[in-house]
VOLUMKE-659287 format. One line per 10 residues: their letters; for each residue x, y, z of N, C-alpha, C. Coordinates in steps of 0.05 Angstrom, whole numbers, plus 5000, padded with zeros to 4 digits. Layout:
! residues N
A	X:Y:Z:X:Y:Z:X:Y:Z  ...
END
This chain:
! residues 331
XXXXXXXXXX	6740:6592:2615:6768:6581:2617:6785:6595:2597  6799:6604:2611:6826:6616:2586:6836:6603:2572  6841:6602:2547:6859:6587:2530:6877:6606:2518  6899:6585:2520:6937:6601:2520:6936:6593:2483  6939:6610:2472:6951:6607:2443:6963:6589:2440  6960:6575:2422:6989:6544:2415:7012:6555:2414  7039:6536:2424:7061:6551:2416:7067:6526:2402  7091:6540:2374:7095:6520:2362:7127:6515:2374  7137:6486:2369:7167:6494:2372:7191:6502:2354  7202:6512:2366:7226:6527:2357:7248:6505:2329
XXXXXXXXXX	7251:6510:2318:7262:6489:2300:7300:6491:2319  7303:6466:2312:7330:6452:2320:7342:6461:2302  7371:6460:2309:7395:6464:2291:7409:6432:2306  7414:6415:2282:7427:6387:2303:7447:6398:2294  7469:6405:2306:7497:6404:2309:7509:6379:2318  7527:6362:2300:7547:6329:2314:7569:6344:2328  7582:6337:2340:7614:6333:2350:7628:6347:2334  7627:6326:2314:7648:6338:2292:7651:6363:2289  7622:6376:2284:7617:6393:2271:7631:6422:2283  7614:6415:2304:7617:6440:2335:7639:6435:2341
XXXXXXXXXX	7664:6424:2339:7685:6420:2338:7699:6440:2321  7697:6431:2294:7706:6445:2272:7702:6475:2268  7674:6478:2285:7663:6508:2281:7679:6517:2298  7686:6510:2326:7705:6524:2339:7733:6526:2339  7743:6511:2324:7768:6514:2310:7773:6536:2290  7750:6538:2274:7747:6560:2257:7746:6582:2265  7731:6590:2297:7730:6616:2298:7750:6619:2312  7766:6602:2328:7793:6605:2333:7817:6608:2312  7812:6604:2296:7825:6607:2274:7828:6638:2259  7805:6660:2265:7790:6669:2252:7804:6695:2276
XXXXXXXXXX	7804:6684:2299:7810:6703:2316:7838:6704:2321  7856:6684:2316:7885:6685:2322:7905:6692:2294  7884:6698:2268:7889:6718:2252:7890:6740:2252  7869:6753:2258:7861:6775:2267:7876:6788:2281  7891:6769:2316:7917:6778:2329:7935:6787:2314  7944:6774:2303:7966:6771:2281:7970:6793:2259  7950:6804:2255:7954:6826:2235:7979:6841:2239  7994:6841:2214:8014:6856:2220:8029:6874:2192  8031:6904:2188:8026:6920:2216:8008:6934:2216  7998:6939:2240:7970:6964:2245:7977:6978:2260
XXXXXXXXXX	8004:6984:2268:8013:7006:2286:8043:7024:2271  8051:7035:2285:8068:7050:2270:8097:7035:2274  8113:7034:2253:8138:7026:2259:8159:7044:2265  8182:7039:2281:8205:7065:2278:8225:7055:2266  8245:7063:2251:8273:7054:2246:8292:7075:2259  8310:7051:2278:8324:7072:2298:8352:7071:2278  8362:7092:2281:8391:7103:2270:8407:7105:2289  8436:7108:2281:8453:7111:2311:8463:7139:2298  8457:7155:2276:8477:7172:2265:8459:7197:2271  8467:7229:2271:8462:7246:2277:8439:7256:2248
XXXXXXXXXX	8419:7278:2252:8408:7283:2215:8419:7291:2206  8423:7292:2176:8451:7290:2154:8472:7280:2149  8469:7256:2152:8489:7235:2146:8485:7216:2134  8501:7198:2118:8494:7186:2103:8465:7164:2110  8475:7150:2135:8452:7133:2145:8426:7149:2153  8428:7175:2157:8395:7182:2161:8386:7185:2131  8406:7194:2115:8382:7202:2087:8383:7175:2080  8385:7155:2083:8385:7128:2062:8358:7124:2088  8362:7131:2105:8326:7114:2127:8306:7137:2111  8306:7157:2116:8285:7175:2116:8283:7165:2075
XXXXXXXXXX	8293:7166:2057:8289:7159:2022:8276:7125:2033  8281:7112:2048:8269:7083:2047:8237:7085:2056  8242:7104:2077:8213:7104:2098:8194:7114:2081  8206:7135:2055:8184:7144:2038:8160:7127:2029  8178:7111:2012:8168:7093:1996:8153:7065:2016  8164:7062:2042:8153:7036:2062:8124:7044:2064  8125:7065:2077:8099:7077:2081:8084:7071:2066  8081:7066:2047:8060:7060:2020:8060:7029:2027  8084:7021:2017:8086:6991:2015:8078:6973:2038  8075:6984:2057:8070:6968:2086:8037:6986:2098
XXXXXXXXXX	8030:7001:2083:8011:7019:2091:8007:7020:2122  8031:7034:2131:8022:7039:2164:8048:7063:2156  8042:7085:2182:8067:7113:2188:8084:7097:2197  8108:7103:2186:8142:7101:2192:8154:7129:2205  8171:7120:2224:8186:7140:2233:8218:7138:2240  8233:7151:2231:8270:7151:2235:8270:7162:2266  8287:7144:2281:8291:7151:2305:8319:7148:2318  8332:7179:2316:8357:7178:2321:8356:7172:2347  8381:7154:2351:8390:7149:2385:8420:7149:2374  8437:7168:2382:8462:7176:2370:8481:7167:2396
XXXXXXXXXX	8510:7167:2398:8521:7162:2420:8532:7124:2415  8556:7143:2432:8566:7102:2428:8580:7090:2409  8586:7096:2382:8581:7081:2366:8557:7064:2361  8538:7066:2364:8519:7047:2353:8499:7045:2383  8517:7034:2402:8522:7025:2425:8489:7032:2437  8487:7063:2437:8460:7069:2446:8440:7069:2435  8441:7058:2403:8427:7059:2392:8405:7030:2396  8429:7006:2400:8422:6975:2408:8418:6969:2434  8424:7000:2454:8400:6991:2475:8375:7000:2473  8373:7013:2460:8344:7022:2462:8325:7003:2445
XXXXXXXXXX	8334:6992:2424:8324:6965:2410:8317:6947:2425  8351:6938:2450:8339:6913:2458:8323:6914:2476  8312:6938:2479:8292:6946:2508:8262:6954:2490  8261:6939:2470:8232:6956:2462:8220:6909:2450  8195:6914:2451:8193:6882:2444:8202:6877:2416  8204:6848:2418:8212:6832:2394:8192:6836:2371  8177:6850:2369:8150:6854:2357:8145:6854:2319  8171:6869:2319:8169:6874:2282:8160:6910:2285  8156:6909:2307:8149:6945:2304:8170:6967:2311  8197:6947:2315:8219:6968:2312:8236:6956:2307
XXXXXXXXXX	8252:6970:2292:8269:6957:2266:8303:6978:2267  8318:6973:2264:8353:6978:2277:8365:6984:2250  8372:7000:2236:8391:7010:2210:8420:7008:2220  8436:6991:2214:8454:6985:2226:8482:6999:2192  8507:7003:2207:8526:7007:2193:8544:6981:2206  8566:6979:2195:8582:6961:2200:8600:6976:2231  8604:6999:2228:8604:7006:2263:8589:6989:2293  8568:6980:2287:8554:6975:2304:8564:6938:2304  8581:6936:2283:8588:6899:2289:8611:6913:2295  8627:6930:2296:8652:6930:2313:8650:6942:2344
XXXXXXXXXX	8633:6948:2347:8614:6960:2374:8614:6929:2385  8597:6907:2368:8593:6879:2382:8618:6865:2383  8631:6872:2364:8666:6860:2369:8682:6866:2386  8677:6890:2400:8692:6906:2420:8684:6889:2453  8659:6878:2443:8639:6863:2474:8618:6891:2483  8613:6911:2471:8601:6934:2480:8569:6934:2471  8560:6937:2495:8527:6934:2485:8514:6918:2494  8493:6906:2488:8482:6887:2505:8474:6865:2481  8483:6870:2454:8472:6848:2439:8498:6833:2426  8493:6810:2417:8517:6793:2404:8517:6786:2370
XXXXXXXXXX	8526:6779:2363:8522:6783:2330:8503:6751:2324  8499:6741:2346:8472:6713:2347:8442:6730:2351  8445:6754:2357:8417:6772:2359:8407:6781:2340  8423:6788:2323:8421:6802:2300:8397:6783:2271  8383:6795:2274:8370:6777:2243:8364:6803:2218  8378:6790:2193:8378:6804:2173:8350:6816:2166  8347:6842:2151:8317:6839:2136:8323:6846:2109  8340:6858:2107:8336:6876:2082:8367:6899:2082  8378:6893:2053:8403:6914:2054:8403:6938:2042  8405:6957:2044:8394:6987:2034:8419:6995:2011
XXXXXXXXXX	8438:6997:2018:8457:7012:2001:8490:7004:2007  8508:7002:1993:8535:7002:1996:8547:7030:1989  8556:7037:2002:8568:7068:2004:8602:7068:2011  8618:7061:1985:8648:7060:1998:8664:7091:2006  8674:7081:2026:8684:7105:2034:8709:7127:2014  8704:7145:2019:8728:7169:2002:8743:7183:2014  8772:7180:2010:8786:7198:2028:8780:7224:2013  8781:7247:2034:8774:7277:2027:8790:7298:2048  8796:7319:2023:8813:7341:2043:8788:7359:2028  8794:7391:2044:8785:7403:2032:8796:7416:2002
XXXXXXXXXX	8794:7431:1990:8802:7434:1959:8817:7450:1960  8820:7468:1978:8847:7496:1979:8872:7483:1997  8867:7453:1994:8896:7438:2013:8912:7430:1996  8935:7437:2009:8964:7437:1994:8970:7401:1989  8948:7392:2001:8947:7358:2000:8932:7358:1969  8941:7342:1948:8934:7343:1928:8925:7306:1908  8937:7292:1933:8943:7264:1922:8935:7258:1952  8924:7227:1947:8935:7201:1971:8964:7204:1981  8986:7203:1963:9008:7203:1975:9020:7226:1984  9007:7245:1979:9016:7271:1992:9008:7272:2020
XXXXXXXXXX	8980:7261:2027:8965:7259:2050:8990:7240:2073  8992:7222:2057:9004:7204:2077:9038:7211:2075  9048:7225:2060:9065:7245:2069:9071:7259:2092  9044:7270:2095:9043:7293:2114:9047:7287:2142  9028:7258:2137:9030:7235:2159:9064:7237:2176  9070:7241:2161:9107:7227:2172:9113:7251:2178  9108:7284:2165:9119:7297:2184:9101:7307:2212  9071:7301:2216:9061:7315:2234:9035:7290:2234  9025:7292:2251:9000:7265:2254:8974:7276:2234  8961:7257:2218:8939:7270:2201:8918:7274:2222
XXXXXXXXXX	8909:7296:2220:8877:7295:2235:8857:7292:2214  8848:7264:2220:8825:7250:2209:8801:7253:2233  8785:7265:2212:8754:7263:2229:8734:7232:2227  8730:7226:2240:8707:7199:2242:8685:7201:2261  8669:7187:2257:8639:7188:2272:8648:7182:2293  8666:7162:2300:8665:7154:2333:8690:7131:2342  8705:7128:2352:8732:7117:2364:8722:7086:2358  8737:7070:2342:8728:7055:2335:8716:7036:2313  8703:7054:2302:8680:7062:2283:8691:7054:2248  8680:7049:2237:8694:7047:2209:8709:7062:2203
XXXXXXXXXX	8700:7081:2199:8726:7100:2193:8742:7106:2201  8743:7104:2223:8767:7100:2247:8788:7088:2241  8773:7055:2240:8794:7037:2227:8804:7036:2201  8776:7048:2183:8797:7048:2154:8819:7063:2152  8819:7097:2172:8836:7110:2162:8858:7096:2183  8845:7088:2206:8880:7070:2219:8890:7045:2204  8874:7034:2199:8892:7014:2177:8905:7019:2156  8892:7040:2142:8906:7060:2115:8935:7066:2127  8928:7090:2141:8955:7103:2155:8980:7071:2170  8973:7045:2182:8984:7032:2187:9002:7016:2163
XXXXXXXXXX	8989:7009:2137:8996:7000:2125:9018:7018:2106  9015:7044:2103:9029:7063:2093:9052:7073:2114  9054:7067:2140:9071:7070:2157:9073:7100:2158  9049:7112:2166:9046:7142:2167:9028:7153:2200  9038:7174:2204:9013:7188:2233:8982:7195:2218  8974:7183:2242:8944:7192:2242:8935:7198:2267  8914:7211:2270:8907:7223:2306:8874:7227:2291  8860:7209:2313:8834:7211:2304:8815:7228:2317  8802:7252:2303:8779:7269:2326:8754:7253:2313  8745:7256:2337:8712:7228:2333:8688:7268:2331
XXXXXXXXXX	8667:7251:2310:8643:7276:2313:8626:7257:2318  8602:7260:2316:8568:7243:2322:8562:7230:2294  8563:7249:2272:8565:7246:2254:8574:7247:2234  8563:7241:2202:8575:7252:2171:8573:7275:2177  8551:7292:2187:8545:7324:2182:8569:7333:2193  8569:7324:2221:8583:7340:2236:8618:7348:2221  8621:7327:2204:8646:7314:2198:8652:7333:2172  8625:7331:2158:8634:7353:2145:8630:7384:2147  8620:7388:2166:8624:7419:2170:8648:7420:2185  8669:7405:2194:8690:7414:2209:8714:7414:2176
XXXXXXXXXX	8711:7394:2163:8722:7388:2145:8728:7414:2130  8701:7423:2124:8698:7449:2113:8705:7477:2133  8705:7472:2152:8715:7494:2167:8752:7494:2172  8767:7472:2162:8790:7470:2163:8804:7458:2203  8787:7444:2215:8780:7437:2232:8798:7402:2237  8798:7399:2218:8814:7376:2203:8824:7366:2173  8842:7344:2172:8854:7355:2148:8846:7334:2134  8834:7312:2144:8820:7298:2116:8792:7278:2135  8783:7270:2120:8761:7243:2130:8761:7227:2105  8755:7196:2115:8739:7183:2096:8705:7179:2102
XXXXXXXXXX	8698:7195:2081:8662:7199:2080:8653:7184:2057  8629:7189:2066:8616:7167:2042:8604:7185:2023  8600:7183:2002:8587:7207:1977:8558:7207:1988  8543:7195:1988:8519:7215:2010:8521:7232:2028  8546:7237:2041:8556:7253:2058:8571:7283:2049  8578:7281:2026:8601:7291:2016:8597:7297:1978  8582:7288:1973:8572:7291:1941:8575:7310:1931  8557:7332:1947:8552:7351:1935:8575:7371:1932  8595:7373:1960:8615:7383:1966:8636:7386:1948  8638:7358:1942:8652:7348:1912:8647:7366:1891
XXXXXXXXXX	8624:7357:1877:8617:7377:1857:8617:7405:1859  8608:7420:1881:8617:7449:1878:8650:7460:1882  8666:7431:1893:8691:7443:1890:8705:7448:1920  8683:7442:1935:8693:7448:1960:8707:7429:1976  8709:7398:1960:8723:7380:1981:8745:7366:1951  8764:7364:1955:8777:7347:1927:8779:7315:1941  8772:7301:1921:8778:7270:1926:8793:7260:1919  8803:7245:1941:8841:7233:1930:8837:7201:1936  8821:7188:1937:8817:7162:1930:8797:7149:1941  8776:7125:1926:8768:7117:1940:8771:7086:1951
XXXXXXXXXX	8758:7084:1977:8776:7056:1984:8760:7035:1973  8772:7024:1952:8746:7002:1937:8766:6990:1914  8755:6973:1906:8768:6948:1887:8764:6970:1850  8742:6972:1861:8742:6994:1828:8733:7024:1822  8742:7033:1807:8724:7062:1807:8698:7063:1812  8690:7090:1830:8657:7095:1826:8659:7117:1796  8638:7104:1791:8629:7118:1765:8620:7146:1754  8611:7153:1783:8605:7183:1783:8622:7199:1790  8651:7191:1803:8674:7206:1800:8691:7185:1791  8692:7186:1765:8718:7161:1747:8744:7169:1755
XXXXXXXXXX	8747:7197:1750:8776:7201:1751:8794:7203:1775  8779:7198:1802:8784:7185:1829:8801:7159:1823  8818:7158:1838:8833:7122:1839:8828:7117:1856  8826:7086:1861:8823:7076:1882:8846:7069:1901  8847:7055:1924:8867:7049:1938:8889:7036:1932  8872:7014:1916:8880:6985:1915:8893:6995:1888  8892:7013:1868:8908:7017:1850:8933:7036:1854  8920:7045:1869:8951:7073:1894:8969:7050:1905  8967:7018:1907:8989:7008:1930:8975:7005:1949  8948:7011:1961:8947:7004:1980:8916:6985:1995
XXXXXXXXXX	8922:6958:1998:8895:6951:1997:8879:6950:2015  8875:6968:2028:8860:6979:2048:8830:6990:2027  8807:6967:2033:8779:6969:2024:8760:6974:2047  8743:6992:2047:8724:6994:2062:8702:7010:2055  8677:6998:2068:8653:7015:2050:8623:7017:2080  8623:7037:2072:8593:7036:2097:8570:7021:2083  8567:6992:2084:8544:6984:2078:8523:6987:2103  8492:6995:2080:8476:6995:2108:8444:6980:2107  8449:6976:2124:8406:6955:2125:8405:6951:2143  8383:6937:2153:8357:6945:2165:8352:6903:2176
XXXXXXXXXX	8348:6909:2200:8347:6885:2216:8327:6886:2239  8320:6858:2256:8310:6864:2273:8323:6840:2293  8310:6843:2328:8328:6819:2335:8318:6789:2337  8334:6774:2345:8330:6745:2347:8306:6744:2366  8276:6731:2362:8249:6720:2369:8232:6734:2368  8236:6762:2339:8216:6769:2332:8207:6747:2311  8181:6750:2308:8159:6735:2298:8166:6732:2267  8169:6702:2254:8187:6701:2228:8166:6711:2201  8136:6713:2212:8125:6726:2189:8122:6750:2190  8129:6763:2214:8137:6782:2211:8165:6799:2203
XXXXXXXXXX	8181:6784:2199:8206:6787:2192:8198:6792:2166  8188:6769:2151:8186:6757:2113:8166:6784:2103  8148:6800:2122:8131:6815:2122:8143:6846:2111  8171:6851:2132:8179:6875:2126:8201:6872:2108  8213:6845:2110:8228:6846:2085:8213:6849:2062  8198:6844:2049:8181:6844:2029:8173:6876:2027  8165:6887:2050:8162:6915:2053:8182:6933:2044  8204:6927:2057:8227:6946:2048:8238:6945:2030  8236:6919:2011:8252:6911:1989:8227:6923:1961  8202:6923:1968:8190:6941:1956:8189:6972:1957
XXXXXXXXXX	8205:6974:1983:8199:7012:1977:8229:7021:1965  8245:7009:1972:8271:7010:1952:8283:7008:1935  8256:6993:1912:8250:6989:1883:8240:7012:1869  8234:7029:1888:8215:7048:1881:8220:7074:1865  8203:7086:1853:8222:7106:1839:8241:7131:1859  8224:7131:1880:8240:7159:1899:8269:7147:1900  8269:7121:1917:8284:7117:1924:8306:7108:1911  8307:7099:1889:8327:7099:1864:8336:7124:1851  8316:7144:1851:8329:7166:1850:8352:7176:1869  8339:7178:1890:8360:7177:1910:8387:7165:1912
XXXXXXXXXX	8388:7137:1903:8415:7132:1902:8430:7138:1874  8420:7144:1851:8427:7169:1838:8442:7186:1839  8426:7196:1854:8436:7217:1866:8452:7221:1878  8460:7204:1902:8483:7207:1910:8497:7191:1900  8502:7181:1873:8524:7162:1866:8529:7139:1874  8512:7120:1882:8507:7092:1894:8502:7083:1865  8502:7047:1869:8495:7036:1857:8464:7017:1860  8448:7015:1854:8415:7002:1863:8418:6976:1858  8452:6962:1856:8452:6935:1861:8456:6934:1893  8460:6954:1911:8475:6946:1932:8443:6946:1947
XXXXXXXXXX	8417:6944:1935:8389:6939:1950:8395:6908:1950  8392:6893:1970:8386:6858:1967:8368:6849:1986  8360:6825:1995:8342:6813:2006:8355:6799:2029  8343:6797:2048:8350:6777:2075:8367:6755:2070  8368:6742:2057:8396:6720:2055:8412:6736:2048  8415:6736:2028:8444:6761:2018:8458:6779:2046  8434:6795:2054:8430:6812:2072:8460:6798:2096  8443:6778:2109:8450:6760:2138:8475:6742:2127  8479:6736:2108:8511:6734:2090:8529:6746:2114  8530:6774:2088:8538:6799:2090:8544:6804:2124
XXXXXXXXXX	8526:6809:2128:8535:6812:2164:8554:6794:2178  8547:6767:2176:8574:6749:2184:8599:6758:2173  8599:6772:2149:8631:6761:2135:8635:6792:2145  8618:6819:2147:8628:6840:2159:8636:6842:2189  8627:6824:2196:8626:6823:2233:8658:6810:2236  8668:6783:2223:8689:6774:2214:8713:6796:2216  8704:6815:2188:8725:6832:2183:8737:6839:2201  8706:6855:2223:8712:6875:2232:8739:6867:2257  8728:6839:2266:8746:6832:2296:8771:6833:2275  8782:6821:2261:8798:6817:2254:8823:6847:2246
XXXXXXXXXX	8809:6869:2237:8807:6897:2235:8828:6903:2272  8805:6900:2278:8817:6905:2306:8830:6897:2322  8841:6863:2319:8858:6853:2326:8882:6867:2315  8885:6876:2287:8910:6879:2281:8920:6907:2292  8905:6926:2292:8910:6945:2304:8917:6948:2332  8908:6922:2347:8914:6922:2371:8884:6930:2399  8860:6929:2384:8843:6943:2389:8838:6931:2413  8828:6904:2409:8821:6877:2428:8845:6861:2415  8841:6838:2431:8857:6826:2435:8848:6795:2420  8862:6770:2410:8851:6752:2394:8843:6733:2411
X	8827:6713:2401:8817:6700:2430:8829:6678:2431
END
């Protein structure tokens, strides 16, 4: 007769309710973290401005330092055109994700003030503010324009040709509100960008712009653009002997502030995620160099409240900007 080897039995695991309960909560837990990781893919920051202008070098000096701080590749991704306009469709066509992120100038809230675009200033969520950059009126340096009031002189006998990024656009309006308030001509040629703006500038192409010193810094210093004011409540420090508007008579203030947003039902830890990200890579040494460098101040870096402030009371301005000019209409 064969005999089968004893088997012994297998030892139990008693698992209660509770337990097997809890354990599956846990690895649900365990797995809807894991989803969540954020980020493990690459981010872009779209720009609306052409390369060499003030808003691409302030993305590409931030993206330096993110890259580290967020440890995933960053990439600047011009979508130029519009004012802004093409820049915020291509945003609102990409998901709510946290993986693409919008460098906005105050152009792009008078783009939303105009009704142009597909987003509203309720879309908009702050992350992070990069830099305040007030604008500078500029001729070139061999112009018989030697002052503010010479400029707007000129105005009265022949229309100024002012260059600006785009019909509309900040600069548009500062130099039409300038020229309005001084009761002088202005005739505005629109470029894509700062670059563009200043190589015409420099080619004698036009007879003044207001640029921003990231745009225009260097120009300054070798002599090639003279500065006849800038539009701001006080001197910049790195050209003192510039006046400002508001001490010329005229209070016409405007400044390209710029940061970095994403839209309304992206994911709020991911919002708190890249704010934290970008507000660390802009602490950083590159990137403080950088505004240095171009004569900024490294107070105008702030954080998401500050940030989403700021946007209401610039969005404000802006309709208001344009009402007076006649742009739109008041509601």
């Amino acid at each position: 007769m064969l005999e089968l080897p004893s088997m012994k039995p297998c030892p139990r695991t008693h698992l209660t309710l509770p337990a097997l309960a809890g354990s599956i909560l846990w690895l649900a837990a365990g797995v809807g973290t894991a989803q969540q990781a954020f980020p493990t893919e690459p981010i872009d920051i779209v720009t609306h401005a052409s390369p060499g202008g003030g808003t691409d070098a302030t993305a590409r000096a931030m993206v330096t330092g993110a890259r580290i701080s967020l440890d995933v590749n960053m990439a600047v991704v011009p979508k130029t055109g519009g004012g802004g306009v093409v820049a915020m469709n291509y945003v609102n066509n990409r998901p709510r994700d946290g993986y693409t992120v919008l460098s906005i100038t105050p152009t792009h809230l008078f783009a939303i003030a105009r009704g142009q675009g597909p987003l509203t200033i309720d879309d908009l969520v702050g992350v992070a503010r990069a830099a305040d950059d007030p604008l500078v009126v500029m001729v070139r340096d061999d112009s018989e324009v030697t002052s503010l009031d010479d400029l707007l002189e000129l105005g009265r006998t022949r229309s100024i040709k002012w260059g600006a990024t785009q019909i509309g656009g900040i600069d548009h309006v500062a130099g039409a509100i300038l020229a309005q308030v001084a009761e002088t001509q202005l005739s505005v040629v629109p470029f894509s960008g700062g670059g563009e703006i200043v190589t015409n500038l420099m080619g004698g192409n036009i007879d003044a712009a207001g640029l921003n010193l990231t745009e225009a810094l260097d120009q300054i210093r070798r002599g090639d653009f003279r500065a006849l004011a800038v539009m701001a409540d006080e001197r910049l420090p790195i050209i003192p002997d510039v006046p400002t508007t508001v001490e010329l008579g005229y209070d016409v203030v405007y400044s390209t502030v710029r940061g970095y947003l994403v839209l309304k039902g992206t994911p709020e830890d991911r919002i708190q995620t890249l704010e934290a990200g970008l507000l660390d890579a802009m602490r950083q040494d590159t990137y403080q160099s950088y505004l240095r460098g171009s004569g900024l101040d490294p107070s105008g870096v702030a954080g998401r409240e500050v940030w989403e402030a700021q946007i209401q009371r610039l969005y404000a301005d802006a309709r208001q900007a344009m009402i007076d000019l006649g742009i739109i209409e008041s509601d």
